[in-house]
C-alpha positions in Angstrom: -5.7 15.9 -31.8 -5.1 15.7 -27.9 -6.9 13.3 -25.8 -9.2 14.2 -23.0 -7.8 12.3 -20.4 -4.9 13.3 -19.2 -1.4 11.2 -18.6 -1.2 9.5 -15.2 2.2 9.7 -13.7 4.4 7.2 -14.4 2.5 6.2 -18.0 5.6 7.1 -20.1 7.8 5.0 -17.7 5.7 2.0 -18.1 5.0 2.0 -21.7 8.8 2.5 -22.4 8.9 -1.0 -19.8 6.6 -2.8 -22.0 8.3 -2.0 -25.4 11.7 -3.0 -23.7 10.1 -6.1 -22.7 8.6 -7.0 -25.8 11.5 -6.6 -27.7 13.2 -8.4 -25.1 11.2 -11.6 -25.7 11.0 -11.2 -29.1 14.3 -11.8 -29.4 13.8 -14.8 -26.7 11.1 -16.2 -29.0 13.3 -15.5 -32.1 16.2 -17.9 -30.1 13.4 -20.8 -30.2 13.8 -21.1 -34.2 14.6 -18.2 -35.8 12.6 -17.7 -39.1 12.7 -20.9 -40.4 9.0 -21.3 -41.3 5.4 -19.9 -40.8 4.7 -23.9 -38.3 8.4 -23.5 -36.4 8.2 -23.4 -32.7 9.3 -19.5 -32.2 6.5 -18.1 -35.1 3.7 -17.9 -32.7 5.9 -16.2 -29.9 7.5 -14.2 -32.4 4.6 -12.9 -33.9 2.7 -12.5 -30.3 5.6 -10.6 -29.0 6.1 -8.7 -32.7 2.2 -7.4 -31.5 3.0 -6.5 -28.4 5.7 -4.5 -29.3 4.2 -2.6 -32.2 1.1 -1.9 -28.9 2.8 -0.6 -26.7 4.7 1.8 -29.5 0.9 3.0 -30.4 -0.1 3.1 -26.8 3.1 5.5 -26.2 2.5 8.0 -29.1 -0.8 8.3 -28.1 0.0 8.7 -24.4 2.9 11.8 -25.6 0.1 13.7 -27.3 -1.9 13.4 -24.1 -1.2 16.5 -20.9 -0.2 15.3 -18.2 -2.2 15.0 -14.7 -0.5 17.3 -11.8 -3.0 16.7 -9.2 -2.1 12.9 -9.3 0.9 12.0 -7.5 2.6 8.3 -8.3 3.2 7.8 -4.4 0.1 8.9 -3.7 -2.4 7.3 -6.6 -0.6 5.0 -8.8 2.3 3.2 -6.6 1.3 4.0 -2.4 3.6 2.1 0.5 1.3 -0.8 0.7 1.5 -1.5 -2.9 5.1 -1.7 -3.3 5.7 -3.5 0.1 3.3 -6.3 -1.5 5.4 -5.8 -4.7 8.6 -6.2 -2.4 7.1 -9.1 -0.5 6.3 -11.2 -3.9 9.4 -10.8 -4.9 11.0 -12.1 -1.5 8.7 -14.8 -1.8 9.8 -16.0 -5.5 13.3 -15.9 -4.5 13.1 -17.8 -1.7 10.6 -20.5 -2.5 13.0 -22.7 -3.8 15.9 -23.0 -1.6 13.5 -22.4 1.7 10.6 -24.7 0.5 6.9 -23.7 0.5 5.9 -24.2 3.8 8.8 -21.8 5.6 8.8 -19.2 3.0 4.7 -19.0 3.0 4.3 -18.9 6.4 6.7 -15.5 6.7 5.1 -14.4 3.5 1.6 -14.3 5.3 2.9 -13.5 8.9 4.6 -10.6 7.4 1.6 -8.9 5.8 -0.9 -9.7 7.6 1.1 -8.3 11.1 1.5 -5.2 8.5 -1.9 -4.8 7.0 -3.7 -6.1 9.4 -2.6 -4.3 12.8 -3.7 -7.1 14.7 -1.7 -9.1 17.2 1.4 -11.2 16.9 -0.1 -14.0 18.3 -3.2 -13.9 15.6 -1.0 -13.3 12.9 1.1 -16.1 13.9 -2.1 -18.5 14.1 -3.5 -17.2 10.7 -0.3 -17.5 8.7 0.3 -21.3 10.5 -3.6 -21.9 10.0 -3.6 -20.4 6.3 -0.2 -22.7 5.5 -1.7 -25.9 6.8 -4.9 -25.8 5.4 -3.1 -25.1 1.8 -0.6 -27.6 2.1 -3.6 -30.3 3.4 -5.4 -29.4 0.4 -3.0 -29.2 -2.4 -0.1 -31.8 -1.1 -1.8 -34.3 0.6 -5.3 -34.2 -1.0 -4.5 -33.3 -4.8 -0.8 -34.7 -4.5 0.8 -31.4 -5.7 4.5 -31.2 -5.5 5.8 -28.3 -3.7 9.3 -26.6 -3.3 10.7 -29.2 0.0 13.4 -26.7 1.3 14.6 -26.9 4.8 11.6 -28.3 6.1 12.2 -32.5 5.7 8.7 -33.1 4.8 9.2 -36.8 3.8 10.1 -37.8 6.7 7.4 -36.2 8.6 4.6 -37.4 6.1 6.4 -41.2 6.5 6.7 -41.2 10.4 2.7 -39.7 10.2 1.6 -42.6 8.2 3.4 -44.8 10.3 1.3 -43.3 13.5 -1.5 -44.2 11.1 -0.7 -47.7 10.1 0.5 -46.9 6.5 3.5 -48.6 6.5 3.3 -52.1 7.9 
């Protein structure tokens, strides 16, 4: 029996991606303990990853039985510019997080796309990227004491020498 709708572009592609991946941490989950026992560490993982796997095999029979969609274009619809600059830009950002630190590496992060999606001026985008980035780290360093990725940046030092203009350190 064919489906009525029919296959987006780039459905096959992604459904083989998700069975590779399953199986792919499948076996991860299967390092954990092997099959030792129904309560070892790896049964859960093993079994949720077992699930997804035997999914996305459903998922892709059903999706060869469906026709596919010509007036959809994966460029176009699915996967446009914007999209996979954002894709590219999240990527940048988790590689660089760590050996830039959080405030350098979010700051270009949110320069970068908002100067690109936003179209306004370099000076705004450099103000709301610097604005954005302070008010973050206020909130989640400083005010809920959440460690983040210290990089180039030697924030120590600056958060010692600002309590010392504030009397912290007598």
């Amino acid at each position: 029996m064919q489906s009525k709708t029919p296959r987006r572009p780039g459905e096959l592609v992604f459904n083989l991606f998700v069975i590779a991946a399953s199986l792919f941490l499948f076996y991860s989950a299967y390092g954990i303990a092997g099959f030792d026992a129904l309560s070892s560490a790896g049964a859960i993982p093993m079994m949720t990853t077992a699930l997804m796997a035997l999914c996305g095999v459903l998922i892709l029979r059903e999706n060869l039985r469906k026709s596919p969609n010509t007036a959809e274009k994966i460029e176009r619809d699915i996967l446009p510019i914007p999209v996979i600059v954002t894709i590219i830009a999240i990527t940048a950002y988790a590689l660089l997080l760590k050996p830039l630190g959080f405030i350098p590496t979010s700051f270009l992060f949110l320069l970068g796309l908002m100067k690109l999606f936003s179209g306004r001026s370099w000076v705004f985008s450099v103000a709301a990227a610097a604005g954005s980035v302070a008010l973050i780290y206020v909130i989640f360093r400083l005010i809920f004491t959440v460690l983040m990725p210290q990089g180039v940046v030697p924030e120590s030092e600056i958060l010692a020498a600002i309590g010392h203009l504030f009397g912290g350190a007598k």
